[in-house]
N, C-alpha and C positions, 0 to 999 in steps of 0.2 A: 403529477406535480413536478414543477423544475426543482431542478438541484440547487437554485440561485436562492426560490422561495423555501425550499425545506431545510436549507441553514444557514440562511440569513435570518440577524437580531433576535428577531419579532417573528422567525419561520413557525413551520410547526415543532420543528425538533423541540425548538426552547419554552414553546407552548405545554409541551406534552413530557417535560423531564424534571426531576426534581434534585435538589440535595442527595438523595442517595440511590441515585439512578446509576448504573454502570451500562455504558453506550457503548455498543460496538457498529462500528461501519467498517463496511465493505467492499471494496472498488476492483473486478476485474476487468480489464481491458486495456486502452492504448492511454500513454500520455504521450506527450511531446512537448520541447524547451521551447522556450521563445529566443532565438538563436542570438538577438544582439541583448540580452540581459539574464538569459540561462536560467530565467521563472519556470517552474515546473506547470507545466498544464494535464487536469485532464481531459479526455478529449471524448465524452457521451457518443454513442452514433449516432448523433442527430446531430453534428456540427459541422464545420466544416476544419478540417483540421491543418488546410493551408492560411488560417486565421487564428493559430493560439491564442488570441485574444477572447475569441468567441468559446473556445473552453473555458474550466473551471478551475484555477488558478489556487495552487496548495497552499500557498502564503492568504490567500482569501479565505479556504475552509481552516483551514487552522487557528487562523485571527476570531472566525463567527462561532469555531467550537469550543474555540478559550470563551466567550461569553456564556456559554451553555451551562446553565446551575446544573452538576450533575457528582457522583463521587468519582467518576474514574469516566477517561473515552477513551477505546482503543481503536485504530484507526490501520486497517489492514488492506496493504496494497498489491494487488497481485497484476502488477504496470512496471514497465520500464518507459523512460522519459528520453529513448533517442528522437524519435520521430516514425520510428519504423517498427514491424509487423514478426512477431516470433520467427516468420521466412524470410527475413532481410529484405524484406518489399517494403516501400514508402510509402507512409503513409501520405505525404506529400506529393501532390502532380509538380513532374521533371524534376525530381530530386534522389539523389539518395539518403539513406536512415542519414541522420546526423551523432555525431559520438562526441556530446561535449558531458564535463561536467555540469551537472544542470547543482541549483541552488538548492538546500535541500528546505529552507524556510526558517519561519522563529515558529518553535513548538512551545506552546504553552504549558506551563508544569503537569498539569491533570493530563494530558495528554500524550499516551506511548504510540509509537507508528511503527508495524511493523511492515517493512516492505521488501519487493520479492526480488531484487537485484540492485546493486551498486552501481555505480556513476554511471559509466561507460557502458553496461553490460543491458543483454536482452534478457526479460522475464520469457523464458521458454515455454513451451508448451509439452506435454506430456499425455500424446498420442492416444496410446491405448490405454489410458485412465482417464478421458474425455475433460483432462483438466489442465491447468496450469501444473507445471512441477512444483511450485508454491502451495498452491493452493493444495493440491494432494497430501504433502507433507504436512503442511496446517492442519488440517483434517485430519488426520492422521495423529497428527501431535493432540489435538484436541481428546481422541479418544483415548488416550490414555500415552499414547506411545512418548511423549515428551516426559513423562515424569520418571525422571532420572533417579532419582530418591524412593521413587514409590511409596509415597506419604499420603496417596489419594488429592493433592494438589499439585497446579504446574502454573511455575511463577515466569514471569515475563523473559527472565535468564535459562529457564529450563527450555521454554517453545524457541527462542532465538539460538539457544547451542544445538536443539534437535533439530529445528531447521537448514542453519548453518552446515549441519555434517551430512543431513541427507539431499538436501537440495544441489548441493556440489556434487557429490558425487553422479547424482541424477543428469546434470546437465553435460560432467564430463563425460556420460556412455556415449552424450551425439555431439561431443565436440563443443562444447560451451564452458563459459566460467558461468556462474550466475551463485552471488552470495549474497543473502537476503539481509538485512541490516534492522536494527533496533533505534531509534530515536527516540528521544524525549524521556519523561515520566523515571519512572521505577523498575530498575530492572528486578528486583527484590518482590513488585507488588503481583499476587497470586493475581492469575488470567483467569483460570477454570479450576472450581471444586471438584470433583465426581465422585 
Protein backbone atom coordinates (compact mmCIF):
# COMPACT_ATOMS: atom_id res chain seq x y z
CA UNK A 1 0.00 0.00 0.00
CA UNK A 2 1.32 3.68 -0.95
CA UNK A 3 2.22 6.10 1.75
CA UNK A 4 -0.16 8.74 -0.30
CA UNK A 5 -3.32 6.00 0.02
CA UNK A 6 -2.50 4.97 3.83
CA UNK A 7 -2.68 8.70 5.03
CA UNK A 8 -4.58 10.43 2.99
CA UNK A 9 -8.44 11.70 4.20
CA UNK A 10 -10.27 8.55 3.48
CA UNK A 11 -6.78 6.24 3.77
CA UNK A 12 -6.75 3.20 5.79
CA UNK A 13 -5.12 4.87 8.84
CA UNK A 14 -8.35 7.13 9.33
CA UNK A 15 -10.49 3.87 8.42
CA UNK A 16 -8.97 1.81 11.12
CA UNK A 17 -8.43 4.62 14.30
CA UNK A 18 -10.65 5.91 16.71
CA UNK A 19 -11.00 8.71 19.45
CA UNK A 20 -8.90 6.94 21.63
CA UNK A 21 -6.36 5.34 19.38
CA UNK A 22 -2.70 6.55 20.24
CA UNK A 23 -0.79 6.25 16.70
CA UNK A 24 2.61 5.90 16.48
CA UNK A 25 4.60 6.17 12.93
CA UNK A 26 7.80 5.60 12.18
CA UNK A 27 10.16 6.79 9.26
CA UNK A 28 13.74 5.54 8.75
CA UNK A 29 15.47 6.67 5.99
CA UNK A 30 16.46 9.60 3.52
CA UNK A 31 14.52 12.90 3.25
CA UNK A 32 15.45 15.69 1.30
CA UNK A 33 14.45 19.79 0.87
CA UNK A 34 12.94 21.14 -2.07
CA UNK A 35 15.74 23.57 -2.49
CA UNK A 36 13.88 26.68 -3.98
CA UNK A 37 11.13 26.49 -0.95
CA UNK A 38 13.05 24.22 1.77
CA UNK A 39 9.55 21.73 2.01
CA UNK A 40 10.75 18.82 3.74
CA UNK A 41 10.41 15.68 1.82
CA UNK A 42 10.58 12.18 2.41
CA UNK A 43 12.01 10.18 0.10
CA UNK A 44 10.47 5.92 0.16
CA UNK A 45 13.17 3.84 -2.09
CA UNK A 46 10.88 3.66 -4.62
CA UNK A 47 11.26 7.44 -5.78
CA UNK A 48 13.28 9.25 -7.45
CA UNK A 49 14.95 11.59 -5.16
CA UNK A 50 16.24 14.00 -7.96
CA UNK A 51 12.17 14.92 -8.06
CA UNK A 52 11.32 15.92 -4.22
CA UNK A 53 8.18 16.43 -5.48
CA UNK A 54 7.63 12.69 -6.18
CA UNK A 55 8.41 12.21 -2.31
CA UNK A 56 6.17 12.57 0.52
CA UNK A 57 5.98 15.92 1.75
CA UNK A 58 5.88 16.52 5.79
CA UNK A 59 3.54 19.57 5.48
CA UNK A 60 1.21 16.93 3.47
CA UNK A 61 1.52 13.94 6.29
CA UNK A 62 1.06 16.20 8.93
CA UNK A 63 -1.98 18.20 7.35
CA UNK A 64 -3.81 14.26 6.74
CA UNK A 65 -2.78 13.19 10.30
CA UNK A 66 -4.28 16.37 11.90
CA UNK A 67 -7.59 14.84 10.24
CA UNK A 68 -7.05 11.42 11.76
CA UNK A 69 -9.68 10.89 14.85
CA UNK A 70 -7.32 9.61 17.23
CA UNK A 71 -6.03 10.55 21.15
CA UNK A 72 -2.60 11.21 20.48
CA UNK A 73 0.09 10.58 17.12
CA UNK A 74 3.51 10.50 17.71
CA UNK A 75 5.46 10.87 14.59
CA UNK A 76 9.17 9.63 14.83
CA UNK A 77 11.91 10.55 12.41
CA UNK A 78 14.96 8.84 12.12
CA UNK A 79 15.86 11.21 8.62
CA UNK A 80 17.87 14.19 8.07
CA UNK A 81 16.40 16.48 5.12
CA UNK A 82 19.84 17.58 3.54
CA UNK A 83 19.62 15.56 0.56
CA UNK A 84 22.50 13.34 1.30
CA UNK A 85 23.34 9.86 2.86
CA UNK A 86 24.70 9.31 6.61
CA UNK A 87 28.36 9.08 4.26
CA UNK A 88 27.99 12.54 2.80
CA UNK A 89 27.06 10.91 -0.58
CA UNK A 90 24.10 12.56 -2.57
CA UNK A 91 21.48 11.40 -2.73
CA UNK A 92 21.01 13.47 -5.83
CA UNK A 93 22.91 12.59 -9.36
CA UNK A 94 25.84 15.51 -9.80
CA UNK A 95 25.16 17.19 -6.74
CA UNK A 96 26.42 17.52 -3.33
CA UNK A 97 24.21 16.74 0.25
CA UNK A 98 22.55 20.32 0.32
CA UNK A 99 22.72 22.01 3.99
CA UNK A 100 19.87 24.32 4.06
CA UNK A 101 17.48 25.03 6.76
CA UNK A 102 14.47 22.99 5.52
CA UNK A 103 10.86 24.15 6.89
CA UNK A 104 9.93 22.12 9.75
CA UNK A 105 5.80 22.43 8.72
CA UNK A 106 2.38 23.48 10.71
CA UNK A 107 2.13 20.39 13.30
CA UNK A 108 -1.13 20.02 14.40
CA UNK A 109 -1.80 20.03 18.29
CA UNK A 110 -2.56 16.12 18.73
CA UNK A 111 0.45 15.70 17.12
CA UNK A 112 4.42 15.32 18.77
CA UNK A 113 7.28 14.66 16.19
CA UNK A 114 10.20 13.41 17.37
CA UNK A 115 13.05 13.71 14.92
CA UNK A 116 16.79 12.54 14.82
CA UNK A 117 18.68 15.77 13.91
CA UNK A 118 18.34 19.66 13.45
CA UNK A 119 18.38 21.84 10.44
CA UNK A 120 21.67 21.51 9.13
CA UNK A 121 22.81 18.38 10.47
CA UNK A 122 22.95 14.48 9.29
CA UNK A 123 20.87 11.73 11.09
CA UNK A 124 24.04 9.32 11.60
CA UNK A 125 24.23 5.92 11.52
CA UNK A 126 25.40 3.66 14.31
CA UNK A 127 27.53 0.86 12.90
CA UNK A 128 27.83 -1.76 15.13
CA UNK A 129 24.31 -1.49 16.46
CA UNK A 130 22.93 -2.11 12.90
CA UNK A 131 20.89 1.14 13.61
CA UNK A 132 20.49 4.73 13.34
CA UNK A 133 22.09 6.45 16.50
CA UNK A 134 18.46 7.73 16.85
CA UNK A 135 16.89 5.03 16.64
CA UNK A 136 19.17 2.98 19.05
CA UNK A 137 18.77 5.56 21.67
CA UNK A 138 14.79 5.57 21.04
CA UNK A 139 14.92 2.06 21.71
CA UNK A 140 16.78 2.15 24.26
CA UNK A 141 14.83 5.11 25.88
CA UNK A 142 11.71 3.16 25.30
CA UNK A 143 12.98 0.34 27.52
CA UNK A 144 13.12 1.96 30.41
CA UNK A 145 16.45 3.99 30.02
CA UNK A 146 14.47 7.54 29.44
CA UNK A 147 12.78 7.46 32.70
CA UNK A 148 14.55 9.95 34.62
CA UNK A 149 12.14 9.93 37.57
CA UNK A 150 11.66 6.29 37.54
CA UNK A 151 7.93 6.46 37.99
CA UNK A 152 7.50 3.28 35.57
CA UNK A 153 6.35 6.23 32.84
CA UNK A 154 8.34 8.48 30.26
CA UNK A 155 6.80 11.49 29.09
CA UNK A 156 7.53 13.07 25.82
CA UNK A 157 10.36 15.54 27.90
CA UNK A 158 11.94 12.66 29.43
CA UNK A 159 12.64 10.51 25.75
CA UNK A 160 13.74 14.14 24.14
CA UNK A 161 16.23 15.00 27.21
CA UNK A 162 17.43 11.19 26.98
CA UNK A 163 17.75 11.44 23.44
CA UNK A 164 19.32 14.85 23.43
CA UNK A 165 22.14 13.75 25.87
CA UNK A 166 22.86 10.32 24.44
CA UNK A 167 22.55 11.01 20.80
CA UNK A 168 25.13 13.86 20.98
CA UNK A 169 27.44 12.43 22.62
CA UNK A 170 27.14 9.26 20.12
CA UNK A 171 27.64 11.24 17.18
CA UNK A 172 30.60 13.35 18.67
CA UNK A 173 32.77 9.89 19.03
CA UNK A 174 32.85 9.99 14.73
CA UNK A 175 32.82 13.68 14.52
CA UNK A 176 29.11 14.77 14.06
CA UNK A 177 26.75 17.07 15.86
CA UNK A 178 23.37 15.51 15.56
CA UNK A 179 20.62 16.83 18.13
CA UNK A 180 17.34 15.23 17.75
CA UNK A 181 14.42 17.82 18.35
CA UNK A 182 10.78 17.64 19.70
CA UNK A 183 7.96 19.49 17.84
CA UNK A 184 4.57 19.94 18.31
CA UNK A 185 2.00 18.38 21.10
CA UNK A 186 2.95 17.95 24.89
CA UNK A 187 6.03 17.80 26.18
CA UNK A 188 4.38 16.87 29.66
CA UNK A 189 2.21 13.99 27.64
CA UNK A 190 3.44 10.23 28.78
CA UNK A 191 4.89 8.35 25.55
CA UNK A 192 5.23 4.72 27.23
CA UNK A 193 3.77 3.08 30.44
CA UNK A 194 5.82 -0.10 31.41
Amino acid sequence: MSSKRFFQKNGWLAKHSNKKSDIFIFYAGHGAPNIETGTSYLIPYDIDPNYSTTGYSLDKLYNNLGNVKSKSITVILDACFSGGTRENQSLLSNARPVYIEVQKGNIPSNIIVFTAASGKEISSGYKQKSHGIFTYYFLKGLKGEADSNEDKKISNLEMYNYLGENVLIQARRIGREQNPQLLGGSEDKILLTY
